[in-house]
N, C-alpha and C positions, 0 to 999 in steps of 0.2 A: 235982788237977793234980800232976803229976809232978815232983819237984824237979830244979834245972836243978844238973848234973852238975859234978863239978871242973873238967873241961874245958872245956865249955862256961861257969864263970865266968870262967877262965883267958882264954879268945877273946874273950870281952867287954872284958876290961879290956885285952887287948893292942889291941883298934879303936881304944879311947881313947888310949891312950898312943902308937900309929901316926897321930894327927893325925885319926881319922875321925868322932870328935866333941868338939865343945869342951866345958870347961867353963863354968860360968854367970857367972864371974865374968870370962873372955875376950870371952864375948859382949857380956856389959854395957858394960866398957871400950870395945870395936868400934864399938858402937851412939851411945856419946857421942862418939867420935870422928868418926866418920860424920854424926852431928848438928854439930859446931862445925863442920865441914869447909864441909858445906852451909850454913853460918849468914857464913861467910867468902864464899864463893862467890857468896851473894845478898845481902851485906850492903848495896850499891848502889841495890837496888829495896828493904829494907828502909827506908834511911834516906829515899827520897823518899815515902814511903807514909806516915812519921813526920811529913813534912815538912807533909803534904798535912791533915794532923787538924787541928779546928776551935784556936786557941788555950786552953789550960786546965791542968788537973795532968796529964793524959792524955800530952798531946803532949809536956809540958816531961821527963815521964819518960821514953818513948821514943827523946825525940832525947838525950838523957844515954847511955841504954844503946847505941845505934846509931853513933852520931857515931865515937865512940874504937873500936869494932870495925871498922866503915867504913876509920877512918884506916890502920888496920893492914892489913886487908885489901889496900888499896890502896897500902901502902909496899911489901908481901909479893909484890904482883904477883896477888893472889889473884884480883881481880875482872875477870881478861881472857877467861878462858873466856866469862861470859856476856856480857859486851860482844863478844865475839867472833860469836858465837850471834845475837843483837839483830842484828850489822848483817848476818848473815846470811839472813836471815828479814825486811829492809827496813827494818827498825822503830827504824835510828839516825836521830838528827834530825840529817842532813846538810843542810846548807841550799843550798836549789837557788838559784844565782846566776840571774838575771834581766838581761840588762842591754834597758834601754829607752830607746831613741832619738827620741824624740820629735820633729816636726821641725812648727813653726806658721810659718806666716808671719805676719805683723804688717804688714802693709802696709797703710793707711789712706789709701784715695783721696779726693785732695784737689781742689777745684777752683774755681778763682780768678775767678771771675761780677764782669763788668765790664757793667755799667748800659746801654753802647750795643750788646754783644753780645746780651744777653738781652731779649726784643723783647717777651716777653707772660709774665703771668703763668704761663699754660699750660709752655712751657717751662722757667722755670724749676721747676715741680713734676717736670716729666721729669727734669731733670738732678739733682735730689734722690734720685729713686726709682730711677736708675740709679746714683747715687755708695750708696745704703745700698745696692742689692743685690750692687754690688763689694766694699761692706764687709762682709758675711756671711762673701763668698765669701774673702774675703782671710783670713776669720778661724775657719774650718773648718780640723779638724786634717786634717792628711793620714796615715792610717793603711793600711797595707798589710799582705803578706803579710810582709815584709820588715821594716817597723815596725809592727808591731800592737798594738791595744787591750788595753792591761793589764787585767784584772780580778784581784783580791786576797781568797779569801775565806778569813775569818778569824773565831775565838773560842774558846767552850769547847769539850764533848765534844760538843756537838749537831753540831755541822760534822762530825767522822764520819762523820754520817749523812744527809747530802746534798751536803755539802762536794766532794765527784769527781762525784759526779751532775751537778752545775752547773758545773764543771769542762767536762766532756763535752759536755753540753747547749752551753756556751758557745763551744767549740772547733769546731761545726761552721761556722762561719766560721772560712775561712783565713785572717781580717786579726783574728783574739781568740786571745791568749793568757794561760790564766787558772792561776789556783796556789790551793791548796786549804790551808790552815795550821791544825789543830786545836791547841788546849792542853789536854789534861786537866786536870778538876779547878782551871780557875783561872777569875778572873773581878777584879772590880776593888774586891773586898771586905779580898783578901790579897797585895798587893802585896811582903809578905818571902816570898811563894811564887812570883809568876810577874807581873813589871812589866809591866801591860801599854802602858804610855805611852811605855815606855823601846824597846818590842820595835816599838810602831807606828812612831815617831821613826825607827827603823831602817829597817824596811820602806817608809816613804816618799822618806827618802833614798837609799836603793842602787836600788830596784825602781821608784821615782817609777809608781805605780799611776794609770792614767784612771781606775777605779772599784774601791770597795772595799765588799764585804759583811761584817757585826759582826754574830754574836749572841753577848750575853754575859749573865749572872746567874742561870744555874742553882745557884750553889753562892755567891751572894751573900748570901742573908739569914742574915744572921751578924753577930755585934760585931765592930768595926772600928773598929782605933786610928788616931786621929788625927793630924796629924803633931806634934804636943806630945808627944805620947804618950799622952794619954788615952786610955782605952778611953769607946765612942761605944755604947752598949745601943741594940739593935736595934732601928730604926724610933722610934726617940726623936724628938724636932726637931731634937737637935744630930747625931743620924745621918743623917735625910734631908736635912740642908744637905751633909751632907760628901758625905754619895754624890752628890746631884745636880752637885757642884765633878766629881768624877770624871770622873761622865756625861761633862760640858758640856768639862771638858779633852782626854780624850777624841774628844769628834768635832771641836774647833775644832784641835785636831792634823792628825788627816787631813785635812779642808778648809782645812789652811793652804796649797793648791794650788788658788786659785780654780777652775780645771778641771777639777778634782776632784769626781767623784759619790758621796756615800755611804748607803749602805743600810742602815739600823739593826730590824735583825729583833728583833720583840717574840717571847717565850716562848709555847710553845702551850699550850694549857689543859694539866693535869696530871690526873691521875685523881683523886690523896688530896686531898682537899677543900681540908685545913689549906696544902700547898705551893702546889695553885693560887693562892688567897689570896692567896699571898707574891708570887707570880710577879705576880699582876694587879698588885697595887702596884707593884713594881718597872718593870712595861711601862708604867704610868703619867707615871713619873717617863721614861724613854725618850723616852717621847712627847710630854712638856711640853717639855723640852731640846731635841728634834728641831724642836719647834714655833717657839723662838725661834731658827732658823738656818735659812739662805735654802738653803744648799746641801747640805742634811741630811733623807733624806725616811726618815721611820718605816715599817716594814711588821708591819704586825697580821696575826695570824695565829688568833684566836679563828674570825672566820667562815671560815676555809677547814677548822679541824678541830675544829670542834663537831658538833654531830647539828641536827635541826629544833627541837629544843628550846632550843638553845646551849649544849648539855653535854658534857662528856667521853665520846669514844666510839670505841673501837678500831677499831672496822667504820664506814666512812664509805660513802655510794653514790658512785660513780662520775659523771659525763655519763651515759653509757649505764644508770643505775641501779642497776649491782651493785656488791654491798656488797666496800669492799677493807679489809685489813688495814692500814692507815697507822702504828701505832706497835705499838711493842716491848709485852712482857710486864709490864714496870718502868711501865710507866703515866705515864713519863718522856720516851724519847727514839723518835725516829722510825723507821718499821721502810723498808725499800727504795721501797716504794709511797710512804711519806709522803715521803721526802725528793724523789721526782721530784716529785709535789704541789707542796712547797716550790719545786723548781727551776724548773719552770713560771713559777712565781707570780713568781720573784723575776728573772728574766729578761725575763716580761716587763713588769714595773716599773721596769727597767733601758733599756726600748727605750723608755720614757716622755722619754727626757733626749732633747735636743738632738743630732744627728748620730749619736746611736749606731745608732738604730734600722735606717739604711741598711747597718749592717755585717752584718745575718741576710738582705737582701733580696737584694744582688749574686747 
């Protein structure tokens, strides 16, 4: 090889010194900077991702290192690009106002049987069976296009994934209007992440729901501190007291509107054996809770997405017998097919309650 000429070392070192390559130690500098920039930038989705880790050393370090870059970020103006981006792309949790008008009558026909007017036993069974069928009548909501049937459905990440589906389904009546509310990652095991007694409380008094769909406890089987503050180890007796308090607070909330329909979705089988497990028990407790309240009906969900065996199975048959994809890869959460499954299902379990059923038949 030919050695490279005066001049041509000459050209070399003037590229470098023209700006056309840097050195390593510009680069490096660039690169860390470029790194805190983006670390400013995302610090926001950072700190809730801290937020979101089970309690332990893990989390309590995390939120130390995020917490005070977060603040900064956030005093610096740093973090509007991607708040910016988020509501660009839909994904701000603006809360869609709802107002609901409700309108019962209450009129309770009376009627005042005098001994020489009612002339035979026969009669007065008539005027009995005509004063209860006024009273039905009197006491049927009147729902329209104009005042329509709230439906509310709500929980963890599984509502993603049929939560608009039922939505949809629900809306083909003109006299339903329904609202679909997922929470990531929350459930009623970590209420310092996401209240959900406090967000129901909410949504029953602004939005006053006719019916509300729940599924919740994918991301529950977890130690859960008490309100003393003790930590309650998972599945203990002092854990399944507390959680079943939850439960049962929980739905005696939403049906603190006699009128009020609630659908309490059990978990569907899981693939990994050990979460199933967790999930059965937890749909257990669902379902003992649901059992002691009149106006709280359970929906299991084992027989509609088991195989012939009762087992975990991605591929389910159809009516028609072909086999569909009903859940995601994750062996967790439901794929497009399963959540219309679900929707089906839960709609019409919903046409089970008193006067609603006539709102899909007009």
């Amino acid at each position: 090889m030919e050695k490279m000429t005066n001049a041509e070392s000459e050209s070399h070192r003037d590229l470098r010194r023209n700006g056309q390559g840097w050195p390593a130690g510009k680069v490096l500098v660039a690169g860390l900077a470029g790194l805190a920039v983006a670390l400013f930038l995302n610090s926001s989705a950072l700190l809730a991702d801290a937020k979101r880790q089970p309690d332990g050393t893990g989390r309590s370090v995390a939120l130390a290192v995020w917490r005070p870059i977060e603040s900064v970020a956030s005093s610096l103006g740093l973090t509007w690009p991607r708040v910016t981006v988020e509501r660009l792309l839909g994904r701000s949790e603006v809360e869609q106002t709802i107002t609901l008008l409700r309108e019962k009558i209450e009129v309770i026909a009376t009627s005042e049987k005098d001994d020489s007017v009612t002339s035979s036993v026969q009669e007065e069974q008539e005027l009995r069976q005509v004063t209860g069928e006024e009273l039905r009548r009197s006491l049927k909501p009147n729902w329209d296009a104009d005042n329509p049937f709230q439906l509310w459905v709500t929980g963890d990440s599984m509502v993603r994934f049929f939560g608009d589906t039922l939505v949809s389904l629900a809306e083909t009546s003109t006299m339903v209007q329904a609202t679909s509310e997922p929470v990531l990652s929350s459930g009623l095991s970590r209420p310092d992440f996401f209240d959900w007694p406090a967000r129901l409380a909410e949504i029953m008094t602004k939005h006053d729901p006719d019916a509300v769909v729940i599924i919740l406890g994918g991301n529950d089987a977890q130690n859960i501190r008490a309100g003393d503050g003790q930590w309650l180890e998972r599945f203990n007796e002092a854990w399944l007291a507390e959680y079943r308090r939850r439960i049962g607070t929980v739905m005696d909330l939403v049906t603190s509107d006699a009128d009020r329909v609630l659908l309490w979705v059990g978990q569907p089988p899981m693939r990994q054996e050990g979460f199933d497990q967790r999930m059965q028990l937890l749909n257990n407790l669902y379902q003992a809770e649901a059992a002691e309240r009149d106006r709280v009906q359970y929906v299991d969900l084992r027989g509609l997405f088991t195989n012939s065996s009762g087992n975990y199975s991605r591929y389910l048959p159809d009516n028609a017998g072909k086999l569909v994809d009903v859940r995601l890869t994750d062996g967790v959460h439901l794929s497009h097919w399963g959540g219309e499954w679900l929707s089906a299902l839960l709609l019409r379990e919903l046409r089970r309650s008193p006067n609603i059923d006539e709102l899909w038949i007009r």
